[in-house]
N, C-alpha and C positions, 0 to 999 in steps of 0.2 A: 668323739671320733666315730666314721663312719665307714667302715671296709664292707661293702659290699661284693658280692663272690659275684652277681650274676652280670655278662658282658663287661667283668673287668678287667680282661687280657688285653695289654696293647697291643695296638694292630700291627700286622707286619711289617718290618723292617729290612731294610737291605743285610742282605749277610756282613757281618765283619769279622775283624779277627782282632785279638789283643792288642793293646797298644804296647803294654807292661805286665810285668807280675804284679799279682796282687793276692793277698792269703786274708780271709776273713772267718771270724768263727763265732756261733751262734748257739746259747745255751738250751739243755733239753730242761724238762718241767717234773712238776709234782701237782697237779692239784688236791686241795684239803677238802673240797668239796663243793657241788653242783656240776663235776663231769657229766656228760651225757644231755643235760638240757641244752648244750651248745646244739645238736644235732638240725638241722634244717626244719626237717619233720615233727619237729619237738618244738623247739624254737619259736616254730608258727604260732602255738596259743600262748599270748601274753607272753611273751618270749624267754629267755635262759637268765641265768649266771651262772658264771664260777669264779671263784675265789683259790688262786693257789701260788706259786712260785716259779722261779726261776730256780736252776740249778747250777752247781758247780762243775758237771759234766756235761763239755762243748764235743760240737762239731765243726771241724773245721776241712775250707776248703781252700785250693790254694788252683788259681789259673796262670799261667802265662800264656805268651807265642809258643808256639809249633811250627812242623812243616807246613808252606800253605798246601791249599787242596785237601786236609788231611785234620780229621778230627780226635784226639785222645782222650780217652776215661779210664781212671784208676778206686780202685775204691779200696783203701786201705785199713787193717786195726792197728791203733797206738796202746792200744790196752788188753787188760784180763779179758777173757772171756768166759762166759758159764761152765762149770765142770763138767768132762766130758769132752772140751774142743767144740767142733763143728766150724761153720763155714768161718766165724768170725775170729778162730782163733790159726787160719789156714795163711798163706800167701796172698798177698794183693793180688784183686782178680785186676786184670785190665784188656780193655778192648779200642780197639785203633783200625777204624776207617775211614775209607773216604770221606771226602765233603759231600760227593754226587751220589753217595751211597746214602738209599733208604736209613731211617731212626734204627737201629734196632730194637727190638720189644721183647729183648730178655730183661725179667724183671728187677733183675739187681740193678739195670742200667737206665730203666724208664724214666724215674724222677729226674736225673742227669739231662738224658735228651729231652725232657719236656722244657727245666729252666735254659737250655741251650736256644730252646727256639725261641722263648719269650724273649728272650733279650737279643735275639738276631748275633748271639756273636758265636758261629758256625764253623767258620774257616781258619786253618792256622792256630787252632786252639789246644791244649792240653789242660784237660781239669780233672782232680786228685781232689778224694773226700778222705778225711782222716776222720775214724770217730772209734768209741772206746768198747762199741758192739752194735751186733747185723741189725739189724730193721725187724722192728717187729716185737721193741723190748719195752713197751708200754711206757714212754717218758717223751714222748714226741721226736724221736730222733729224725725223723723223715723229714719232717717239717723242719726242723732245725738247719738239717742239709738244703730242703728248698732255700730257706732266708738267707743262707751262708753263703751259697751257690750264687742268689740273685744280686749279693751285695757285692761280692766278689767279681762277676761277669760284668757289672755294672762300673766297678771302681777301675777295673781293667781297663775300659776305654771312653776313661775318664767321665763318668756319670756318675752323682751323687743320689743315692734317692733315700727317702725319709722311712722311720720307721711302718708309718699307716700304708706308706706304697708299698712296703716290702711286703709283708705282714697278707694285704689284701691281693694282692699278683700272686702270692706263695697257695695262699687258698684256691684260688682259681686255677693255679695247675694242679690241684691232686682233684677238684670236683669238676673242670671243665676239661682239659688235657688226658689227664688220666682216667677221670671217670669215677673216683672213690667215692663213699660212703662217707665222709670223714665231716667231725664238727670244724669250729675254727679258731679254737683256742691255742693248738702249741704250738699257731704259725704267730700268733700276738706275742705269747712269752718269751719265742725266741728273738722275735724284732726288738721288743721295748725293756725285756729281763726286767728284775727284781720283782717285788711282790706286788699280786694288780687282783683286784675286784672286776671281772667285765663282765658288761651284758650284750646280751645277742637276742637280735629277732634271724627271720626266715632267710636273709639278705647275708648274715655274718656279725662280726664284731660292731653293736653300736655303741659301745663308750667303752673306755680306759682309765681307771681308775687306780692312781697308787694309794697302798691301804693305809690309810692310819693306823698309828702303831704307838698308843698309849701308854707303852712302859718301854724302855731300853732293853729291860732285861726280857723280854717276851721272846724273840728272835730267837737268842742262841736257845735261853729254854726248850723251845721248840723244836730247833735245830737239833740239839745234844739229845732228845728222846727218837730219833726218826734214824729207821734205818729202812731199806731198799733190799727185797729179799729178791735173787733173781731164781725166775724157777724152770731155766735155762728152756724154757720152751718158746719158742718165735713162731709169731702168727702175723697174717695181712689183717690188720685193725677193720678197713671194710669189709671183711669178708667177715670178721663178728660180729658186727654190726647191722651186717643185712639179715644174719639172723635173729635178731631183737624185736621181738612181735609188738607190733606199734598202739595196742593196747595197753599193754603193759608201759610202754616207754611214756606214755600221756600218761599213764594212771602215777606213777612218779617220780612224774616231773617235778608236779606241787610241791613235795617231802626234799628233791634234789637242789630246788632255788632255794627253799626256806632254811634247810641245812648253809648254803651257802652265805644265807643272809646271817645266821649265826654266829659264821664264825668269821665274818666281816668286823660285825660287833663288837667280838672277843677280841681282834686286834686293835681296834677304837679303843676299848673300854683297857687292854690292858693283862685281861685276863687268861690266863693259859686253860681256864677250866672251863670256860664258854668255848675257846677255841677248840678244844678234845671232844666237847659236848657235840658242838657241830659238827664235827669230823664222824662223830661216831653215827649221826642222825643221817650223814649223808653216805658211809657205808651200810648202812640198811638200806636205803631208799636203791641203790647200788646191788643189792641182790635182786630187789623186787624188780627191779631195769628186767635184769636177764640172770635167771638162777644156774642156769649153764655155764656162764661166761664165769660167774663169779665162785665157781663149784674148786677150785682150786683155793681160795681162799678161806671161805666157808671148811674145807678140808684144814689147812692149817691153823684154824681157829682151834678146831676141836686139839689136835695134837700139840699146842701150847696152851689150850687152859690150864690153870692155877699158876702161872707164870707172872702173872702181874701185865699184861698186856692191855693197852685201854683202846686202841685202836686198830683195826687189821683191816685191806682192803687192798680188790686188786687196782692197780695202775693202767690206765687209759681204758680200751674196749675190751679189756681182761679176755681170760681163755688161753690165758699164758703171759709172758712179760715177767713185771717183777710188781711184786708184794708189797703195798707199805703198809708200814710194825710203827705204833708208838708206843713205846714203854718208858717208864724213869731210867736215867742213866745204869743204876745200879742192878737194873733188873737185867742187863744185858746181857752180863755174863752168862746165865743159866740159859736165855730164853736163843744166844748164838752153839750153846754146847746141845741143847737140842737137835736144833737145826742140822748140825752134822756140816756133811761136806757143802753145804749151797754157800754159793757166794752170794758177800752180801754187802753193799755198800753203804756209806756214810755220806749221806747229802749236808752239804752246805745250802741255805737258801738266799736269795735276792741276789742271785749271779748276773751281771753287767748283759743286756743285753747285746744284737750282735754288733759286732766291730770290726773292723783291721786288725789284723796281728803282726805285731814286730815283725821283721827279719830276724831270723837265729843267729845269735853272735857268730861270727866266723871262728 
């Protein structure tokens, strides 16, 4: 497969408007290791991997008709949010303007109006993101909402498109449209879900690989040790990312692919202790990326040593987000009574890439 980000926006189209409802939802991600050599700038020498999941926490968005002339955005939470409240745990924000009225560029609503223009469907619209927290929570929710949003705007008037189109459109609004800093991984795992091996050059995603997976029991193993610590801080991932000194993000890179290629292996061969090996070789190589981004983790390391913890590292462009912990089932108890009040979730992994969603029983 080949998604390349650069000149990959369709060209414009006549404005339309719904034909029908249509509600689509797109899983957010985990990777185990080689985050960060997706980056464009990285990517360039001898280019990326990474190796991670699909999750069992979707976004979902739902479009229909509207008034014509007349555009609507909702952005709603169906879930918990980090301790403390804040925006995500408030009332659905929504904004409703004109058709002839300029994008708005308040940033809660940007991504929205960016997949709106891509797909030309402008008029007569109401589109509603449902997701389980704000932007900014290191598990690719952003992205999930682009794929959700394109599949969605798409099936609406009556257009089918493939995972590699969704996937390669969704990149090209947060690096063309938008302007971000961003690699192009958790627009892949939200199109294609379950668990994938991919590599990237300068261009984006060039191959999709589902992992082999040598034993049955590896999965939940892996699954049943992973929790998701959120450390209710929300950050713009570009805006961490442009501060990652590009020496450092080459120097490694090398240690980022190679961990990835690890624990590739470990899922080939079977073994949970190759797979933690490489988890663990790619949270180092993860500090050395950027030791500021990762200085929250690095912190929680030290305040659960002697817990039994084999894995700790921050999620996506770190510097806030959430944490992931692998420890044995049994070490959990101690290592959440620690923790205190943080919320903390329990991923499933190889969650169904994106899809349509039922109508709700009446």
């Amino acid at each position: 497969m080949s998604t390349p980000c650069v000149s990959s926006l369709l060209p414009p189209r006549a404005l339309r408007t719904p034909l029908w409802r249509a509600a689509a939802s797109a899983p957010m991600r985990v990777s185990f290791a080689g985050g960060g050599s997706d980056l464009p700038g990285v990517a360039l020498l001898d280019g990326g991997r990474v190796v991670g999941a699909a999750i069992d926490l979707r976004v979902r968005v739902v479009v229909e008709p509207f008034d014509r002339g007349w555009v609507r955005m909702e952005l709603a939470s169906r879930g918990q949010g980090p301790p403390g409240g804040g925006a995500e745990a408030g009332a659905p924000r929504v904004l409703t303007r004109r058709r002839t009225d300029p994008p708005r560029d308040d940033l809660a609503f940007r991504l929205i109006e960016a997949t709106l223009a891509a797909t030309g469907v402008g008029d007569g619209v109401a589109l509603r993101v449902e997701t389980e927290m704000s932007p900014g929570a290191g598990l690719g929710g952003s992205a999930s909402a682009a794929v959700a949003a394109l599949f969605a705007l798409r099936a609406s008037v009556g257009e089918v498109a493939s995972p590699e189109e969704l996937s390669r459109e969704a990149v090209a609004i947060e690096r063309e449209r938008l302007g971000n800093a961003c690699g192009a991984q958790d627009q892949v795992f939200a199109a294609f879900g379950g668990l994938l091996d991919l590599a990237f050059d300068a261009r984006g995603c060039s191959g999709v690989r589902r992992l082999a997976i040598g034993s049955p029991e590896l999965v939940p193993a892996l699954s049943a040790g992973l929790l998701l610590v959120d450390t209710a801080v929300r950050r713009v991932s570009g805006e961490v990312l442009d501060r990652v000194d590009a020496g450092a993000a080459c120097g490694a890179k090398g240690e980022l692919v190679a961990a990835a290629g690890d624990v590739a292996r470990g899922f080939e061969l079977g073994s949970l202790a190759l797979v933690l090996s490489g988890m663990r070789r790619g949270a180092a190589a993860k500090v050395r990326l950027s030791e500021a981004a990762s200085a929250m983790a690095v912190s929680m390391r030290q305040r659960l040593d002697g817990l039994g913890v084999e894995v700790l590292r921050m999620c996506g462009a770190g510097g806030g987000g959430h944490i992931l912990i692998w420890a044995p089932a049994e070490r959990h108890a101690r290592i959440l009574e620690e923790l205190g009040p943080c919320l903390v979730r329990r991923p499933a992994l190889g969650a169904a890439g994106v899809r349509l969603d039922p109508e709700p029983a009446a």
